[in-house]
N, C-alpha and C positions, 0 to 999 in steps of 0.2 A: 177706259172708254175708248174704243174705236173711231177713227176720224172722219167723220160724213161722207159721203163722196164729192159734196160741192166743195169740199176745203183738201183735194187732194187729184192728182194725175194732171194728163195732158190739158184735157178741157178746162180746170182748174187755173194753170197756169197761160193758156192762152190767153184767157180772159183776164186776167190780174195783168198783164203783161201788154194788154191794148187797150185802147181808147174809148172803149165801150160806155166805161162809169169812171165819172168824175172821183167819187168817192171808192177807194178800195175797198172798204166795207159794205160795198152796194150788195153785192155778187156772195160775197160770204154768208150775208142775211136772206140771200132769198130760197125759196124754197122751192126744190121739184115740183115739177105736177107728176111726175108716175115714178116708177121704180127708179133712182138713181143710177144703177147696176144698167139698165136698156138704155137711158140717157148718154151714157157711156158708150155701150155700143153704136149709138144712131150717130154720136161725134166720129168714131174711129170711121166708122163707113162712109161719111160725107164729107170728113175735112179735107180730102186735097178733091173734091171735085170744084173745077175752074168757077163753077156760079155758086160756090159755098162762101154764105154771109153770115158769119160770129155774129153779130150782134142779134140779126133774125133770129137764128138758132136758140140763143138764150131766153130772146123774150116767149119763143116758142115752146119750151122746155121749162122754166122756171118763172113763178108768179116775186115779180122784184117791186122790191118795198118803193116807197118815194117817201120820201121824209118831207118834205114839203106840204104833200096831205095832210099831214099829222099834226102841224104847227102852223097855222093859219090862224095865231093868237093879233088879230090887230084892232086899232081901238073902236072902231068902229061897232066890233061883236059887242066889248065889254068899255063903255064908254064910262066907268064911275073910275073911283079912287084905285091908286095902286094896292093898297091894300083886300080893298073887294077885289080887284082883277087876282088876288094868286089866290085867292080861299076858291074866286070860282072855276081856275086852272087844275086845283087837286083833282077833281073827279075825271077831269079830261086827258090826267095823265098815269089815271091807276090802271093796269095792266093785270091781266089775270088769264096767260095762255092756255089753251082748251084747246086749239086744231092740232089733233093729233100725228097729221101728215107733216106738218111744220116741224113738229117735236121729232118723230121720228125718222123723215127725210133729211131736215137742215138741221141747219145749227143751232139753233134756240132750245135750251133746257126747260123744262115743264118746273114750276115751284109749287109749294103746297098751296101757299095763301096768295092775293095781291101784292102789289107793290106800286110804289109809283119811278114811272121812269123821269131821267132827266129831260127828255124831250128833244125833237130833233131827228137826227140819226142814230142818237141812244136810243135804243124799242126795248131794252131790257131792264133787270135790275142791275147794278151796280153798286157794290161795295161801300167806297168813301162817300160817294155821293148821299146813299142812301139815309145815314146817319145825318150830314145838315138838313136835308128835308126833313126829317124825322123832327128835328126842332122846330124847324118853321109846321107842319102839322101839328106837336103838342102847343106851340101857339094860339094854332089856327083851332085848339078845342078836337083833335082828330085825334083820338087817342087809340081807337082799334085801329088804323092805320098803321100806328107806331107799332103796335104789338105785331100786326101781320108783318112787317120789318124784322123784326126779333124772332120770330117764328120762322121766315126764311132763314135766317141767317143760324139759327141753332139747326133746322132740317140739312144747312147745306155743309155744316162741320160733320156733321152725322153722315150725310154722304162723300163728303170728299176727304174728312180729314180739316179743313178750314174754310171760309169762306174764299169762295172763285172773286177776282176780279170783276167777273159777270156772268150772267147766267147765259153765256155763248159756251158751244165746246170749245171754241178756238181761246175761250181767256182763261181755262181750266186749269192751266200751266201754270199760272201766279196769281198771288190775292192783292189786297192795298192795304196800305196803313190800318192799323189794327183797330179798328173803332168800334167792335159789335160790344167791348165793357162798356163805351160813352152810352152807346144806344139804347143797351139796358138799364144805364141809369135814368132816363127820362121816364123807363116806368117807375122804376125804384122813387123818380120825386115825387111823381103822381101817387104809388098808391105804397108806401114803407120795401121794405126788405125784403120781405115774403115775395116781390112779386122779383126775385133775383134767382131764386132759391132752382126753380125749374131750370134755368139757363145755366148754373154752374158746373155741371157737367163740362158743356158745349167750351164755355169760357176756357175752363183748363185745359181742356182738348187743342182748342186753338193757341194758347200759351206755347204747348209743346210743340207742334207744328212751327211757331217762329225757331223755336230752340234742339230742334232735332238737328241732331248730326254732331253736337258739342263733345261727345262721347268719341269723333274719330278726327278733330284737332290734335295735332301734332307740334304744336311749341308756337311760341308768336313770332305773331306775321303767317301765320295757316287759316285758311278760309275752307268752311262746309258747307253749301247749300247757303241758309241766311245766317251762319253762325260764324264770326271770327275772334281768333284768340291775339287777345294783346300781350301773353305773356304775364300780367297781372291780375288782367279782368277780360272777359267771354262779352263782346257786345254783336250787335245783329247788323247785316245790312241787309240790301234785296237781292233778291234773284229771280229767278224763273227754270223752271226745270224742262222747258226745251233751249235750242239753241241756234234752231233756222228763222227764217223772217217772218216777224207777224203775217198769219195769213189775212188778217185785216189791213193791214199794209203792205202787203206781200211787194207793191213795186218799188214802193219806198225805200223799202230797205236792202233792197235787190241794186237797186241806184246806187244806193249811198256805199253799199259794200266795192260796188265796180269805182266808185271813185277816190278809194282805197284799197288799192290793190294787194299792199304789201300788209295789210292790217289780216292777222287770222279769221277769220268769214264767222267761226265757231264763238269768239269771245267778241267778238264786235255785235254780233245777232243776240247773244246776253246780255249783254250791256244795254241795249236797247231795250230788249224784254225785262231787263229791271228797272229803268227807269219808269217802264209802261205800271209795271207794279206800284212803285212810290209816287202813282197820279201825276206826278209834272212830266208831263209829257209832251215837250222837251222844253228842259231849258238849259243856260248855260253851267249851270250848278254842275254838273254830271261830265262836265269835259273838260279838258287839258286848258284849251282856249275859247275862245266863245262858235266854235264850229263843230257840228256834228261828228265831222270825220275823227273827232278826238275822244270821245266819250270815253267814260270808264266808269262808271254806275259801279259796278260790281267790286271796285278796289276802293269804293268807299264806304267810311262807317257813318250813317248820314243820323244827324242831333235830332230832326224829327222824330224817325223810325224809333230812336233808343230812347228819347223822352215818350212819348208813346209809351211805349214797354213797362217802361219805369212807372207810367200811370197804372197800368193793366196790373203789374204787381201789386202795387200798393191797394187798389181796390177788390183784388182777390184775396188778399190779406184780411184785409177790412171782412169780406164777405166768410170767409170759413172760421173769423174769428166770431162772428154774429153764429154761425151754426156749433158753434163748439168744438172746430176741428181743428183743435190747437197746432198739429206737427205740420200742418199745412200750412194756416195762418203763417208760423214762426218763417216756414222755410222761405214765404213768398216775400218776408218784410226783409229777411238776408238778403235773398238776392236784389232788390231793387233797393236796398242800402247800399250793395256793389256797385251795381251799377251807376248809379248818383255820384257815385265817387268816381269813377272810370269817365262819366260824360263831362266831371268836372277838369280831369285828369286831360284828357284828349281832345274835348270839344269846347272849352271856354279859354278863350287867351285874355289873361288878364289885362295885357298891354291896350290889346283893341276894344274890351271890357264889350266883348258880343261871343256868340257862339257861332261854332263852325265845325261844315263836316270834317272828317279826321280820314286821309288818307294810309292804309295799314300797311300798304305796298313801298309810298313814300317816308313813310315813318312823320306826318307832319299835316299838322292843319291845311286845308285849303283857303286860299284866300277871298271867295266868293262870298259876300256878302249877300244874304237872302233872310225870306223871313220865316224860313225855318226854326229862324234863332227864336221866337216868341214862342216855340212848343212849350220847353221847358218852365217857362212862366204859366201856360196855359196849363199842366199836371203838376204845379206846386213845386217843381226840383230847383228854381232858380231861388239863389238868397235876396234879401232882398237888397245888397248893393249889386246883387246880376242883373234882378228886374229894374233897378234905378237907372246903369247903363243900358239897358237892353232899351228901353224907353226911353231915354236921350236921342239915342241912334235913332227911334224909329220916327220922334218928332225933325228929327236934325236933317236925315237924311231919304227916307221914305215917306214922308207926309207930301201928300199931294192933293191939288183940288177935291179929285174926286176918292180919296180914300191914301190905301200906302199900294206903290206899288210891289211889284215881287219881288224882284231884285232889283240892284244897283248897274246894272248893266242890259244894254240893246242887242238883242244878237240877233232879231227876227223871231228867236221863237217864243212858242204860245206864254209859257211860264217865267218870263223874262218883263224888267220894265218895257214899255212904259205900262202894263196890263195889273191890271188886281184879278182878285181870287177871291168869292163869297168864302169859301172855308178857310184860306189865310186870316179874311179878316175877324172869322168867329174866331181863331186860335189867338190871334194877337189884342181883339178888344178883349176878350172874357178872360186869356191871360194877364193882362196892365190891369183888372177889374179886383182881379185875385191876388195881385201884389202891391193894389193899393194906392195906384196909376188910375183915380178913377177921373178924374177928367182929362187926361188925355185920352181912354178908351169913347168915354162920350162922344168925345171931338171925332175920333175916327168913324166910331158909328153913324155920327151923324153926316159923315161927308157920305160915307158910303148908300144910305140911304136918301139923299138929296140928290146922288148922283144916278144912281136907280130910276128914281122919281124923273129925273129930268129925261132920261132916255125912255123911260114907258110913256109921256106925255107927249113927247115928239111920236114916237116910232107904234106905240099901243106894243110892246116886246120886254120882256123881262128877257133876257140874255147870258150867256154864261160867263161870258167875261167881260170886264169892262177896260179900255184907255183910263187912265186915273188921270191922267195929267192935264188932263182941260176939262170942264162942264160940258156931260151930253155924247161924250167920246164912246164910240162903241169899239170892244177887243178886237185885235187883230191878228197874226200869226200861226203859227202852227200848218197841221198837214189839211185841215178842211176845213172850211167856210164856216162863219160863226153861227153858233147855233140855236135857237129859241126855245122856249120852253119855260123857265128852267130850272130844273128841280132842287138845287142847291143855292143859287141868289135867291128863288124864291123865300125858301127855307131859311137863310140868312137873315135875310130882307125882311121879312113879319119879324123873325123871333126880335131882332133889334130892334123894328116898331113899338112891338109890345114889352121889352125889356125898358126901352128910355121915353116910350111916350111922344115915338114923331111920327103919330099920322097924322094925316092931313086937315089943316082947318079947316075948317068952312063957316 
């Protein structure tokens, strides 16, 4: 795929580089009005004349989104229960592009079926998200929703090789956390196995995609793309296969690079672009110390990503043994019996009786306490004296008012205390649910959901992240303004409703 013209050259970089748009994503989302190629030339021709205005120019040349149109969820529109407010947000947030000029001029990819976006400054689909929404709609009774979910995401392994981060060209470069097995499972509970069966192609397809490049490791401590060798055992981490600045952040990272001079431009811009791929986007998890200028994403082997995996095997397994494709079945329950053993090996410290990423570079755990640790309980790999401490820890030291926060640490950004996460906290109640932790997962549900409640009745806003640490707290941090909508607390939000039974009295 060729790179649009609005995500590339002079004009491109002018623009990303001034004051124009708050959000760096403005400018990458909007679309020519005429041939991109003469937009081009009308910049070369008029940018050094003395009464030449960037800003004019763009609104003159390109029709720009405003996210603010889009998300005018307040209570006033939908004055009932939080509950009725997000059944009656799905249809306001399904998405189904048809302007062909958009498709073919910008950045936005065409998909087969609908989807619903997160809301906001999100206008597309997206990856991880799409999967918690996908719960809160089978919830919510939306069950072709789900499927048109599954349907994108098997079309877009068929066209890419895996699922894109999002249906932008500029996020073409990396996927997220591998959730299109969860997502098919939601049909598989609704209608048996059979309705798996179409999608296992895609499934395997995307498998090899995480584990491509294993074949050109060279002895441990060698990293390929997402594949690293420990010398005993082959675990995954992120990557992305460019290595200059998100053009969706393109100032950002432009900033942060000049205020690291001595730092190589080439592995600092990957490290970033793989953190962008494992959805935390940013937190202190991924750096030396709790400041940007430190990252290293890419020298780590992160317990989510490889708990994940170790699901996805174990369910492919499950699935080719249901079709009678023994040598498959066998090979898939090998390797995620490896792996289990390697996550155990490298990413649980018995001392601290929690999981942690595993540095390949350092030869040694990281000390960052997050709650990535609850994946492994969430796809069944933790025993249960793991899940026992893992659940002490997250009563002990994560329980807060309004849910657990992410980590144990403030750094400013988005994925950092004092903030929660609707898909943290699906991983960690439904993992404590699965090991047997069932009133402590209530308990969190239930904060999580009170605290929900308490911010949509003040504000009429379901939100994407929340403050956990006091009642009513709305998120803060990260590179752009909080955002509404939203398609994943949504989704969180019901399925917990409907899982523990707390809507609303009346």
């Amino acid at each position: 795929m060729t790179t649009s013209p609005p995500l590339r050259g002079p004009l491109f970089e002018a623009v990303q580089r001034s004051d124009i748009f708050e959000d760096s994503k403005t400018f990458v989302d909007s679309v020519p009005r005429m041939d991109p190629d003469r937009i081009h030339e009308r910049f070369q021709e008029r940018r050094h004349d003395p009464a030449f205005d960037l800003r004019s120019f763009v609104y003159e040349h390109f029709e720009v989104p405003n996210a603010s149109e889009d998300t005018e969820y307040d209570s006033e529109q939908t004055a009932e229960s939080m509950a009725a407010h997000i059944r009656a947000l799905w249809p306001r947030l399904v998405d189904h592009p048809d302007d062909e000029q958009a498709i073919e001029y910008g950045s936005l990819i065409g998909t087969p079926e609908p989807y619903i976006t997160p809301g906001g400054r999100f206008r597309e689909l997206y990856y991880w998200d799409s999967y918690f929404t996908a719960e809160g709609l089978a919830a919510s009774d939306r069950f072709e929703d789900v499927e048109n979910i599954v349907e994108n995401f098997a079309w877009a392994v068929e066209e890419f090789g895996y699922v894109p981060n999002a249906t932008r060209e500029y996020q073409t470069t990396r996927t997220q956390p591998p959730l299109f097995a969860e997502t098919v499972k939601i049909l598989e509970r609704e209608r048996g196995t059979e309705a798996v069966v179409p999608y296992l192609d895609a499934l395997d397809a995307e498998y090899e995609y995480w584990m491509s490049g294993r074949e050109e490791l060279a002895g441990a401590g060698t990293a390929t793309r997402r594949v690293v060798d420990l010398g005993d055992a082959v675990l995954n981490r992120y990557w992305d296969e460019s290595s200059g600045p998100r053009r969706e952040s393109y100032d950002e990272d432009v900033e942060l690079a000049e205020r690291v001079p001595d730092r190589d431009r080439e592995t600092l811009y990957r490290d970033i672009r793989a953190a962008a791929e494992s959805g935390w986007d940013f937190s202190s998890r991924w750096c030396r110390d709790e400041s940007m200028e430190t990252i290293r994403t890419t020298e780590l082997v992160p317990v989510d990503l490889n708990a994940l995996l170790y699901g996805v095997e174990r369910d492919l397994a499950g699935w080719h043994a249901h079709l009678g494709n023994d040598a498959a079945s066998e090979a898939y329950v090998t390797a995620a019996q490896r792996r289990a053993e390697a996550i155990d090996q490298y990413c649980w410290d018995d001392e601290a009786g929690f999981y942690f990423d595993y540095s390949f570079v350092e030869g040694d755990r990281t000390t960052k306490w997050t709650l990535a640790a609850t994946v492994p309980l969430y796809t069944g790999l933790a025993s249960d004296e793991q899940a026992a401490a893992v659940a002490d820890h997250l009563r002990d030291q994560f329980l807060s008012r309004g849910g657990l926060v992410t980590t144990l640490t403030e750094s400013g950004e988005q994925w950092d205390a004092p903030n929660g996460w609707a898909p943290l906290h699906w991983f960690a109640v439904l993992g404590l649910e699965r090991s047997g932790h069932d009133e402590l997962a209530r308990e969190i549900a239930t904060r999580w959901v009170d605290h929900a409640r308490t911010v949509y009745e003040r504000t009429g806003r379901m939100v994407e992240k929340y403050d956990v640490t006091a009642d009513g707290r709305l998120g803060g941090g990260g590179e752009y303004e909080l955002q509404d909508g939203f398609g994943w607390t949504n989704g969180v939000t019901i399925a917990f409703q409907e899982r523990y039974g707390l809507f609303e009295q009346h």
